[in-house]
SEMIGU-275147 format. One line per 10 residues: their letters; for each residue z, x, y of N, C-alpha, C. Coordinates in nm, 3 decimals, always signed. Last residue first. Example, Ala and Ser with C-alpha at 12.3 -4.5 7.8 and 13.67 -1.06 7.14 Angstrom:
sa = +0.708/+1.285/-0.225/+0.714/+1.367/-0.106/+0.787/+1.290/+0.003 ~ +0.780/+1.319/-0.569/+0.780/+1.230/-0.450/+0.780/+1.320/-0.330 $
***
This chain:
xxxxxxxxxx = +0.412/+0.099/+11.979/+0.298/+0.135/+11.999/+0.173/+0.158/+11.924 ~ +0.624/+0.103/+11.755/+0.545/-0.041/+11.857/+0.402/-0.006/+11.805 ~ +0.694/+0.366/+11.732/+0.623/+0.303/+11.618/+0.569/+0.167/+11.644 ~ +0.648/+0.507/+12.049/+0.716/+0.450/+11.949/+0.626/+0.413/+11.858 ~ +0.599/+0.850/+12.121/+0.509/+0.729/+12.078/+0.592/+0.645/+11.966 ~ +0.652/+1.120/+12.316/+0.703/+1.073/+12.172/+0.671/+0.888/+12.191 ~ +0.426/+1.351/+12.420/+0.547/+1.268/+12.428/+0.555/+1.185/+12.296 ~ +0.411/+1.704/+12.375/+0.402/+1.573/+12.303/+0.438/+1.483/+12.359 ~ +0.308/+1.947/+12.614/+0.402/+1.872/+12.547/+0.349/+1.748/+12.476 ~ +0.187/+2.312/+12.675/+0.214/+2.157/+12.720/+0.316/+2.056/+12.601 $
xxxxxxxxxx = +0.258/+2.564/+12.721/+0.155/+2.560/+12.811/+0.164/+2.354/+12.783 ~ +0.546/+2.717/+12.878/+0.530/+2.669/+12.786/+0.399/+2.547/+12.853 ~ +0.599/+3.085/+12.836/+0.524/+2.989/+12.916/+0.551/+2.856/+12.836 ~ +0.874/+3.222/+12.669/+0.698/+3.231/+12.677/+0.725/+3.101/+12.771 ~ +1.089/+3.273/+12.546/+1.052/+3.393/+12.633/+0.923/+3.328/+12.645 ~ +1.225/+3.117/+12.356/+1.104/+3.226/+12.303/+1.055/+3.331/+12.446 ~ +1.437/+3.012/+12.528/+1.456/+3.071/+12.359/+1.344/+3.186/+12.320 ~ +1.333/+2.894/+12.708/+1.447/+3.031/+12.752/+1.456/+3.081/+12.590 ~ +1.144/+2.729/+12.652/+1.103/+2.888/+12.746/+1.213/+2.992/+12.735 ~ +1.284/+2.546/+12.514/+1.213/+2.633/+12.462/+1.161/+2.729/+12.514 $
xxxxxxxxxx = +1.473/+2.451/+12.751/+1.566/+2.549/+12.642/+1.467/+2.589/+12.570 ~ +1.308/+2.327/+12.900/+1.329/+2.431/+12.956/+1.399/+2.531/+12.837 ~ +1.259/+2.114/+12.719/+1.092/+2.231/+12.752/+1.156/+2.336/+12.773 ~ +1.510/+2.014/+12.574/+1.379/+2.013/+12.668/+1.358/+2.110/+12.668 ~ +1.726/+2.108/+12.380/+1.680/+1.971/+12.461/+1.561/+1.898/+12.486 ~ +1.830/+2.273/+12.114/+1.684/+2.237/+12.174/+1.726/+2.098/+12.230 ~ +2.170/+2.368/+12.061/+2.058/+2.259/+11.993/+1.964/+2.302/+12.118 ~ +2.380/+2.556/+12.037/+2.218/+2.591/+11.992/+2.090/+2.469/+12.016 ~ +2.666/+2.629/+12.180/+2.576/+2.498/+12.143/+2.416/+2.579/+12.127 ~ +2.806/+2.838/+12.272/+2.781/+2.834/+12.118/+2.674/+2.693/+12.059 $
xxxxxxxxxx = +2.812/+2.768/+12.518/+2.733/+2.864/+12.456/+2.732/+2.887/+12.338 ~ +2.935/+2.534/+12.535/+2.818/+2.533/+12.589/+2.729/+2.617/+12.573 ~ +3.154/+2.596/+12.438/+3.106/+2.514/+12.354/+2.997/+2.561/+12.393 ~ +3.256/+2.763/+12.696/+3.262/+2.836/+12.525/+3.138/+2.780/+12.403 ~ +3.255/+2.600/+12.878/+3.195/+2.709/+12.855/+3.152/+2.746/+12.744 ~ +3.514/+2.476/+12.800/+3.385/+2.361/+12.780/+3.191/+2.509/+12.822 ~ +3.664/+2.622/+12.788/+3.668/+2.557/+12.682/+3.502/+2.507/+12.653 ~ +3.701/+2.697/+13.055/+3.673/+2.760/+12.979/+3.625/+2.722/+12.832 ~ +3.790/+2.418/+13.115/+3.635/+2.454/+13.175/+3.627/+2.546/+13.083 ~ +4.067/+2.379/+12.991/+3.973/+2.305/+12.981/+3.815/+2.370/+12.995 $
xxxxxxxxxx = +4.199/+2.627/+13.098/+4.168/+2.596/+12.943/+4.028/+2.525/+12.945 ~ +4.191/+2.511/+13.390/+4.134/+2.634/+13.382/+4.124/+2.664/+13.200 ~ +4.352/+2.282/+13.309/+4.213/+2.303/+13.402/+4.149/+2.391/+13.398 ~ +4.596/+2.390/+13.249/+4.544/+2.326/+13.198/+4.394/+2.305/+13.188 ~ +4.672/+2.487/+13.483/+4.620/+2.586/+13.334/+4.538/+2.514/+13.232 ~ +4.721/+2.300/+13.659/+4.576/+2.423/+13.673/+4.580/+2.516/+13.549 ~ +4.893/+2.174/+13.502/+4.743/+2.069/+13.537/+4.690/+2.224/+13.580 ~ +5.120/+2.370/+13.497/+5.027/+2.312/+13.404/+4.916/+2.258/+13.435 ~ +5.181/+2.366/+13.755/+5.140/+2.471/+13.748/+5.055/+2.434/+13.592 ~ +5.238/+2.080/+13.818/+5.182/+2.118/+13.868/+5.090/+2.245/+13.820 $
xxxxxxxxxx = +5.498/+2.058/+13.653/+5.334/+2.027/+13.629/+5.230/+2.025/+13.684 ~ +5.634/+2.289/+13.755/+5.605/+2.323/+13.608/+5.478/+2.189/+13.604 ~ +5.707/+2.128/+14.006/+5.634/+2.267/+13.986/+5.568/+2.276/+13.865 ~ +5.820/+1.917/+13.940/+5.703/+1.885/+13.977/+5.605/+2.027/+13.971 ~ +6.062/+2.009/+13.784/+5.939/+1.959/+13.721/+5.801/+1.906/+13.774 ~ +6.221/+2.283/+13.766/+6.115/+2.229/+13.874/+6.019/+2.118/+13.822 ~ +6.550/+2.320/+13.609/+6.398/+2.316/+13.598/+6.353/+2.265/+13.723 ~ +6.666/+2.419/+13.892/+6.579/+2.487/+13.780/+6.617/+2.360/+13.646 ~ +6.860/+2.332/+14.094/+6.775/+2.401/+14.120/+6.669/+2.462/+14.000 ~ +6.931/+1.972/+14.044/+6.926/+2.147/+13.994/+6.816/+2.186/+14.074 $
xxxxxxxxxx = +7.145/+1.823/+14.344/+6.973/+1.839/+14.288/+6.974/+1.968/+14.196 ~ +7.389/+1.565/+14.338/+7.307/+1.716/+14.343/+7.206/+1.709/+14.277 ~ +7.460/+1.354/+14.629/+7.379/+1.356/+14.519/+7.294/+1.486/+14.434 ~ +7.688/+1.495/+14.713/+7.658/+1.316/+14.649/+7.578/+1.317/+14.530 ~ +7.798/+1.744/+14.638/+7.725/+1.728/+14.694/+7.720/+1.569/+14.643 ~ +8.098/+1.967/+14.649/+8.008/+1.886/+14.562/+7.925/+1.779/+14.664 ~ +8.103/+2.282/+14.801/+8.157/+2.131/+14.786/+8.028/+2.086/+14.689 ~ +8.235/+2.614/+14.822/+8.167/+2.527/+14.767/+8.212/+2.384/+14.774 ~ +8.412/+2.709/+15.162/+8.418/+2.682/+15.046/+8.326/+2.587/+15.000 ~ +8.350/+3.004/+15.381/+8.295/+2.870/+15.401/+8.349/+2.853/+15.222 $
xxxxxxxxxx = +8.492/+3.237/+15.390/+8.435/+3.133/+15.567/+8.415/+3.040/+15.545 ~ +8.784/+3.372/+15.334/+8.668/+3.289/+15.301/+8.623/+3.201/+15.378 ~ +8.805/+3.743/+15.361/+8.837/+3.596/+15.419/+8.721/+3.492/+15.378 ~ +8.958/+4.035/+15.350/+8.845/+3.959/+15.306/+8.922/+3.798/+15.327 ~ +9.096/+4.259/+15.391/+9.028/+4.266/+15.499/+8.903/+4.114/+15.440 ~ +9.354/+4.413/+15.284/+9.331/+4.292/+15.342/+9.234/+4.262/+15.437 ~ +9.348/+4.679/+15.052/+9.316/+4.617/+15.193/+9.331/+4.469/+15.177 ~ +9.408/+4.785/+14.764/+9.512/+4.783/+14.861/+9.446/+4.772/+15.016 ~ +9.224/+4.727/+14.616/+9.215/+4.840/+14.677/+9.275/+4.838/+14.782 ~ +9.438/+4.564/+14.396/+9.318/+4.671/+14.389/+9.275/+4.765/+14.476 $
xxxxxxxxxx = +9.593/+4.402/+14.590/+9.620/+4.491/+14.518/+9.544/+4.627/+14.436 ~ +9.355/+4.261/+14.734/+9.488/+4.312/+14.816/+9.552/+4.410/+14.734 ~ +9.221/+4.162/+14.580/+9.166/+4.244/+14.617/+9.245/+4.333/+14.698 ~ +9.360/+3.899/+14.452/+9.391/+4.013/+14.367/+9.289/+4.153/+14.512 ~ +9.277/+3.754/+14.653/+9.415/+3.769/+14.647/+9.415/+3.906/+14.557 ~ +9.018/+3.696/+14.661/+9.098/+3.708/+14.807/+9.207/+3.785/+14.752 ~ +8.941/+3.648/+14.382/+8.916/+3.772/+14.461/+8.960/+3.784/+14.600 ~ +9.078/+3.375/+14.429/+9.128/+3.489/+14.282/+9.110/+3.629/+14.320 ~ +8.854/+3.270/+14.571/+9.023/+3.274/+14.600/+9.099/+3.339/+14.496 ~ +8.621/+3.319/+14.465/+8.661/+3.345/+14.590/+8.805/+3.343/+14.603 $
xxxxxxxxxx = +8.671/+3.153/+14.176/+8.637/+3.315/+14.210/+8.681/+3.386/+14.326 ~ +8.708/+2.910/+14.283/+8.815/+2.956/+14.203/+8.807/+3.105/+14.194 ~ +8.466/+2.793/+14.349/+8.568/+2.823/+14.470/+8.651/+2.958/+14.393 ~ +8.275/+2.821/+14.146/+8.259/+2.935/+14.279/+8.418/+2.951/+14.383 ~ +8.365/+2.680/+13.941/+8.434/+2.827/+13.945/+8.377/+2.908/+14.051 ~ +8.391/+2.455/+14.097/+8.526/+2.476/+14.093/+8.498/+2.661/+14.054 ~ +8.110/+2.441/+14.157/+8.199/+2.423/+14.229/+8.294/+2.489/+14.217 ~ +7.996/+2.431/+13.864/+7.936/+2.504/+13.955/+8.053/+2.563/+14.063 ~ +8.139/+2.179/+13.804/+8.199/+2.298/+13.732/+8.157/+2.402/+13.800 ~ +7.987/+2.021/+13.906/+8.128/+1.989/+13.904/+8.180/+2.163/+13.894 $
xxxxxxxxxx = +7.695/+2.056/+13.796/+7.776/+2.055/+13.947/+7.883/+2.067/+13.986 ~ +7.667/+2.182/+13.480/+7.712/+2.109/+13.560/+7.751/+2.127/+13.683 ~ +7.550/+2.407/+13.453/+7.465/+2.292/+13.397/+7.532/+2.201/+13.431 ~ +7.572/+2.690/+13.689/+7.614/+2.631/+13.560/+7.553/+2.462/+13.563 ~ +7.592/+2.950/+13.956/+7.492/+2.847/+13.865/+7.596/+2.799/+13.765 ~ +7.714/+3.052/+14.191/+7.727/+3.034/+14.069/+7.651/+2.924/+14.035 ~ +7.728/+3.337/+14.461/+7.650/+3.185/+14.401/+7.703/+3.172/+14.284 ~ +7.877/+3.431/+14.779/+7.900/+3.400/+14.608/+7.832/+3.275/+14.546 ~ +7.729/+3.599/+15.017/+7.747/+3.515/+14.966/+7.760/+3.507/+14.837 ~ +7.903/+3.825/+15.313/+7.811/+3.793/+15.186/+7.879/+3.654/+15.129 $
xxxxxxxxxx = +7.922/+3.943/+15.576/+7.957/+3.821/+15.545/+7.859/+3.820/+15.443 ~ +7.853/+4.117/+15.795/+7.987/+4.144/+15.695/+7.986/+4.037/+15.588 ~ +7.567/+4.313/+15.765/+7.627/+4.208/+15.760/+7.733/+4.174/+15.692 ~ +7.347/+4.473/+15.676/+7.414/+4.509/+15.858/+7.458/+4.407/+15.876 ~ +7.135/+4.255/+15.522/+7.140/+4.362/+15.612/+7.242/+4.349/+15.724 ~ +7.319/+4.029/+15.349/+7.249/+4.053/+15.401/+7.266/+4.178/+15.482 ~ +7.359/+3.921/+14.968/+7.452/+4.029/+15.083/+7.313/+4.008/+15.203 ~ +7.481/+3.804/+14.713/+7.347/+3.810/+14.804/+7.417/+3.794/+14.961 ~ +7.567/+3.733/+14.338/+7.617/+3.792/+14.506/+7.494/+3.846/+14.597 ~ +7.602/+3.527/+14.104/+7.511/+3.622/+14.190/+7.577/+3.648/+14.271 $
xxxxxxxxxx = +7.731/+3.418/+13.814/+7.747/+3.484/+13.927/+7.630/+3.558/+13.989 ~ +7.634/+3.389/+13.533/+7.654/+3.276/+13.620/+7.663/+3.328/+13.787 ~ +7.746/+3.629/+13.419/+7.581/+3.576/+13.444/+7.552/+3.475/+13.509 ~ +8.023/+3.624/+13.383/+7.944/+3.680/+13.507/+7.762/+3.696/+13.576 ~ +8.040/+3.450/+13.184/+8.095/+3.375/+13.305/+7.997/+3.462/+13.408 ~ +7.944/+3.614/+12.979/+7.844/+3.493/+12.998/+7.870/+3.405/+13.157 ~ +8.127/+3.785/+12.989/+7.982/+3.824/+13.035/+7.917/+3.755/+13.062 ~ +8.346/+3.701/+12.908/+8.390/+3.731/+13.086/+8.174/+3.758/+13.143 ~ +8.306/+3.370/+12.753/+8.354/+3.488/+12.758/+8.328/+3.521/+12.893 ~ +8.425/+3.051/+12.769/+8.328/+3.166/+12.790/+8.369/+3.249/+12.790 $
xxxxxxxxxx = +8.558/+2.787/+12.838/+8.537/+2.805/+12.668/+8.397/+2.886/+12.698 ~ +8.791/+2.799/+13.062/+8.639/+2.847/+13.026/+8.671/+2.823/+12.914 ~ +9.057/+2.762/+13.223/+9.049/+2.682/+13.074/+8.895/+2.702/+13.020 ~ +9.027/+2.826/+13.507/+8.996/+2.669/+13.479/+8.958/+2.635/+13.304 ~ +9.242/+3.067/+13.427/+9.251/+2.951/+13.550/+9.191/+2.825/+13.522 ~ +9.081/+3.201/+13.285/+9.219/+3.147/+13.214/+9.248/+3.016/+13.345 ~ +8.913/+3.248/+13.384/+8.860/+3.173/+13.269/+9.031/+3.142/+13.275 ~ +9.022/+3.424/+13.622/+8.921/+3.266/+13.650/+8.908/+3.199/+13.531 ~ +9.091/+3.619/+13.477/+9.206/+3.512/+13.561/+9.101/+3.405/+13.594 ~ +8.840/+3.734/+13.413/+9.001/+3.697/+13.314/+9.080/+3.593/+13.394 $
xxxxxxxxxx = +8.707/+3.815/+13.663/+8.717/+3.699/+13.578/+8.746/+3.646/+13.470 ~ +8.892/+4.019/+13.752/+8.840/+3.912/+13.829/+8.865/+3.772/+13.751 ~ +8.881/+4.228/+13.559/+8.988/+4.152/+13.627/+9.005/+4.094/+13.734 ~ +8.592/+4.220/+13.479/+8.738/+4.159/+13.402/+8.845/+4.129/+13.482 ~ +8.380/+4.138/+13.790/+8.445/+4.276/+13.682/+8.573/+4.180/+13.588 ~ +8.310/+4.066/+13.998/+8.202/+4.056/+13.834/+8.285/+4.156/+13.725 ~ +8.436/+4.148/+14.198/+8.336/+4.007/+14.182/+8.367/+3.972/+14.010 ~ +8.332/+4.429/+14.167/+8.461/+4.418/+14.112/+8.500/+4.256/+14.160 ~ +8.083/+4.435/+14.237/+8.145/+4.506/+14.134/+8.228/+4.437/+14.099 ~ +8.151/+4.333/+14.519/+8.007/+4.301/+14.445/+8.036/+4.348/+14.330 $
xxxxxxxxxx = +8.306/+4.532/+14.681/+8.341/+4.438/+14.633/+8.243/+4.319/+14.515 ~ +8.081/+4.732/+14.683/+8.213/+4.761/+14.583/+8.249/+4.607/+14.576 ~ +7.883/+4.630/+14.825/+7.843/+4.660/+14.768/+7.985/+4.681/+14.672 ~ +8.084/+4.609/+15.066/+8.030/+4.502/+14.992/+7.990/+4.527/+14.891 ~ +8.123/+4.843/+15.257/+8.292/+4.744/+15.111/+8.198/+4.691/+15.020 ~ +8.017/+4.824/+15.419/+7.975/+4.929/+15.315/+8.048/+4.894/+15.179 ~ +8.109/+4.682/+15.588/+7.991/+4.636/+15.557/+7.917/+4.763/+15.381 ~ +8.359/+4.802/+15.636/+8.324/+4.709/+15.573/+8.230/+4.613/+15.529 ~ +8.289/+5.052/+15.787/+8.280/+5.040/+15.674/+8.284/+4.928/+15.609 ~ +8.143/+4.915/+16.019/+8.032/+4.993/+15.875/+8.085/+5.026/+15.784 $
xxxxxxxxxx = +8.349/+4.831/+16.150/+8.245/+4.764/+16.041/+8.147/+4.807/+15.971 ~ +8.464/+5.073/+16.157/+8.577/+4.975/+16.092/+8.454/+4.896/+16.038 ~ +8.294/+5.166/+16.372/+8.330/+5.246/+16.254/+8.375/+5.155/+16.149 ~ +8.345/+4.971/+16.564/+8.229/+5.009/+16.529/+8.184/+5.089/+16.382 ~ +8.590/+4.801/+16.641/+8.539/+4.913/+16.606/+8.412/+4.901/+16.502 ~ +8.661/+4.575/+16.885/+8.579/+4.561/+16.832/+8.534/+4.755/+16.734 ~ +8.954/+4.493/+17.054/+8.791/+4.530/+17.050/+8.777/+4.522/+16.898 ~ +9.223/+4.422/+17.081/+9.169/+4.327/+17.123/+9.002/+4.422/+17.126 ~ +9.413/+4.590/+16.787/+9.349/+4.611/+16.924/+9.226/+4.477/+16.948 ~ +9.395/+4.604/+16.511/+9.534/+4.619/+16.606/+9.475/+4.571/+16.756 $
xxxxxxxxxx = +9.191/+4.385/+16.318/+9.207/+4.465/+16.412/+9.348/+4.489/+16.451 ~ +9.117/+4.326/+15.974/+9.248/+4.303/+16.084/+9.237/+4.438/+16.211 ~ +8.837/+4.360/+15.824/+8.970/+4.471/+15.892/+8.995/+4.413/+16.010 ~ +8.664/+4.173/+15.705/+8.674/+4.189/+15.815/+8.802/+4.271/+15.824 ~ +8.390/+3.998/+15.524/+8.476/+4.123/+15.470/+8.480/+4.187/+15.657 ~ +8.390/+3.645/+15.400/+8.365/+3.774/+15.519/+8.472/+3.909/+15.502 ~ +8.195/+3.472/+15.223/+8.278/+3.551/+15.213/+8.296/+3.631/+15.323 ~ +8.053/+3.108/+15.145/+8.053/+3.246/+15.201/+8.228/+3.331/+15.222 ~ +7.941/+3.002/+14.794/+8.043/+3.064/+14.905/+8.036/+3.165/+14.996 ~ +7.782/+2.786/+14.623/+7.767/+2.885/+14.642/+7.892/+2.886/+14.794 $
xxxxxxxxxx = +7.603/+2.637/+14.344/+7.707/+2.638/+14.439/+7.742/+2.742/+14.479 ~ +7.366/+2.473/+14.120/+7.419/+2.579/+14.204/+7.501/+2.596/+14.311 ~ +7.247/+2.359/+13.790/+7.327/+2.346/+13.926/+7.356/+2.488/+13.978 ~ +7.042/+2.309/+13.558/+7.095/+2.441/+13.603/+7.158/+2.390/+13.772 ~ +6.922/+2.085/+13.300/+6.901/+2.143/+13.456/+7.051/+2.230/+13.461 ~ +6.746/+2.221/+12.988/+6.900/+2.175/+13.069/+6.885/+2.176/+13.190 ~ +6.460/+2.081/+12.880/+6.524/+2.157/+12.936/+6.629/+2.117/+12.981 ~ +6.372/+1.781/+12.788/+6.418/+1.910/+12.685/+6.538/+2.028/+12.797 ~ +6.305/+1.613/+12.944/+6.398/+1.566/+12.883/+6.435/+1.629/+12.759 ~ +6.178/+1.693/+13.196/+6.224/+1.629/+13.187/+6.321/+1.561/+13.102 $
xxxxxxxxxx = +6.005/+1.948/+13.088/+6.066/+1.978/+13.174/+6.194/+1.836/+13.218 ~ +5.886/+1.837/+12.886/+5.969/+1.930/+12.855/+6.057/+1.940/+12.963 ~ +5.744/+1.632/+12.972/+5.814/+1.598/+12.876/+5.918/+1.697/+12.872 ~ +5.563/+1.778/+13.155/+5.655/+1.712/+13.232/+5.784/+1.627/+13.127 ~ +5.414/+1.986/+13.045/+5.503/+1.983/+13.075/+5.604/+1.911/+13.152 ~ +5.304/+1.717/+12.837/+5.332/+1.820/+12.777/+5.460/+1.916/+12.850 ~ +5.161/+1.644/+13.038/+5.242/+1.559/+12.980/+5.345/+1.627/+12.882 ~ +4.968/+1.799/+13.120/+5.074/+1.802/+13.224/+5.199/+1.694/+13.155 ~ +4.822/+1.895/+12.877/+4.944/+1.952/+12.945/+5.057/+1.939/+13.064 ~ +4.663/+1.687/+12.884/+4.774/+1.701/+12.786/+4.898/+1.809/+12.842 $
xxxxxxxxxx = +4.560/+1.666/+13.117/+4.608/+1.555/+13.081/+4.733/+1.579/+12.969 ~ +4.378/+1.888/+13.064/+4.453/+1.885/+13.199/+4.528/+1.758/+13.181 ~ +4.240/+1.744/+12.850/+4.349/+1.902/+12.819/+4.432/+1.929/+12.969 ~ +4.106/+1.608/+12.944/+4.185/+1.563/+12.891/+4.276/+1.628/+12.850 ~ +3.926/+1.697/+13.149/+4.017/+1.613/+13.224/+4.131/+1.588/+13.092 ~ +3.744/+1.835/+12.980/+3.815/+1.892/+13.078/+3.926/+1.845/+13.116 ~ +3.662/+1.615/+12.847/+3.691/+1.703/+12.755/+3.819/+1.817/+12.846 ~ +3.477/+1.473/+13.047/+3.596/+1.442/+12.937/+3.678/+1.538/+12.865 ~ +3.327/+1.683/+13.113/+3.429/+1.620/+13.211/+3.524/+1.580/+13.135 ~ +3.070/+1.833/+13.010/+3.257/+1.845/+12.948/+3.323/+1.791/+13.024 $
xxxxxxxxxx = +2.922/+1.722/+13.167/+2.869/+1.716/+13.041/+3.026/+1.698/+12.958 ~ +2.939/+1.851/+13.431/+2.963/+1.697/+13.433/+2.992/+1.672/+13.263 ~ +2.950/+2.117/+13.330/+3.118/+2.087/+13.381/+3.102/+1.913/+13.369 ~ +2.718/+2.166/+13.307/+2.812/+2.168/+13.202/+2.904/+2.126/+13.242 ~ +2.617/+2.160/+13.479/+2.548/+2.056/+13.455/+2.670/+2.026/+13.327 ~ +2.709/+2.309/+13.688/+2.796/+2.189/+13.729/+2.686/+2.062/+13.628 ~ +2.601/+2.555/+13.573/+2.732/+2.529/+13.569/+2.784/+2.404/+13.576 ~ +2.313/+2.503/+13.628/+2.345/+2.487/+13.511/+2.501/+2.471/+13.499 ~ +2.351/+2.514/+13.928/+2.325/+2.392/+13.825/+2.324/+2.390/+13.707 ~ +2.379/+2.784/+13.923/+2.468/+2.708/+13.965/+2.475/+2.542/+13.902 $
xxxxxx = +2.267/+2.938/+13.638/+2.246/+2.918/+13.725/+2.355/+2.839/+13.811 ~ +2.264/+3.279/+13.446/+2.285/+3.095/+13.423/+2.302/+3.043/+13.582 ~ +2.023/+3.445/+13.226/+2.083/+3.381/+13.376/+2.152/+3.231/+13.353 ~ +1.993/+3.640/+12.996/+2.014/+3.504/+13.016/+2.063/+3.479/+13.136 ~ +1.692/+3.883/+12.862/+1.878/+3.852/+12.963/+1.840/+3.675/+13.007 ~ +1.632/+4.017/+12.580/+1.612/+3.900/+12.665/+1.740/+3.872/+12.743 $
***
């Protein structure tokens, strides 16, 4: 015996589990807006631009000179993130971090056929975001002169603290947002589930679909008044 289910049967179940629907979309958005509000750490971000430029002799422009220093980046991006970078930055602002946990904090985000990359640093405070984006950039200005013996790096723009900073992570309107549709999507499934494990006999129609037969007539039901 195959079972069809119909469009009205769907939105007969969905009115039927409304409660039931709306309340698991209820729990979770409370669920994540608790977490996201007063469990999770927010995550600050600050960030520097860098320009990698060879001191010209000559009033032009070489063509060669910037591919290679567009090619620098990728090395200087290494050595960013390398110990003897950020040995002198922990010792500089007094870290209570090691050099791996400091360099997980670090991103670098380069653009195509571009001298000028950028230094991000995340950390749970703004303040601190700041000081070790600047403190990187100017540690790697200076020591880079000795390492690979060029002078070709300049800092265009330095991190500032912002009035009022915003983390970039947690999202809490995101995270409940993205809950209320999981939530929603639990819920209906939920209320599916019941709807087919529910056995009881309503009406006429659930005895045609049970036995497969016609159904040729009915009782009505006669109070004890009567």
């Amino acid at each position: 015996m195959e079972e069809t289910i119909s469009i009205n049967d769907i939105f007969k179940t969905l009115k039927k589990r409304w409660k039931l629907i709306m309340l698991l979309t209820l729990i979770a958005a409370l669920i994540s807006g608790t977490i996201s509000y007063f469990l999770l750490t927010p995550v600050y971000q600050s960030s520097t631009q860098i320009l990698v430029n060879q001191k010209q002799s000559e009033n032009q422009l070489d063509s060669t000179q910037i591919k290679s220093n567009i090619d620098m980046i990728n090395t200087y991006s290494v050595i960013i993130k390398s110990p003897a970078i950020l040995e002198k930055v922990i010792d500089e602002l007094e870290l209570d971090q090691s050099v791996d946990q400091l360099s997980q904090k670090i991103t670098i985000n380069s653009q195509e056929n571009s001298q000028v990359f950028s230094l991000t640093v995340k950390d749970s405070s703004p303040t601190k975001a700041v000081e070790i984006a600047n403190t990187v950039s100017s540690i790697f200005q200076k020591e880079i002169k000795d390492i690979m013996n060029v002078d070709n790096v300049s800092i265009l723009a330095k991190a500032e603290i912002k009035e009022n900073p915003t983390p970039v992570k947690p999202s809490p309107l995101l995270n409940i947002a993205i809950a209320v549709v999981v939530g929603l999507m639990a819920g209906v499934g939920l209320a599916f589930l019941l709807e087919y494990m529910d056995n009881t006999i309503r009406d006429e129609k659930d005895i045609e679909t049970l036995l497969d037969l016609p159904l040729l007539g009915s009782i009505q039901k006669i109070s004890q008044h009567k």
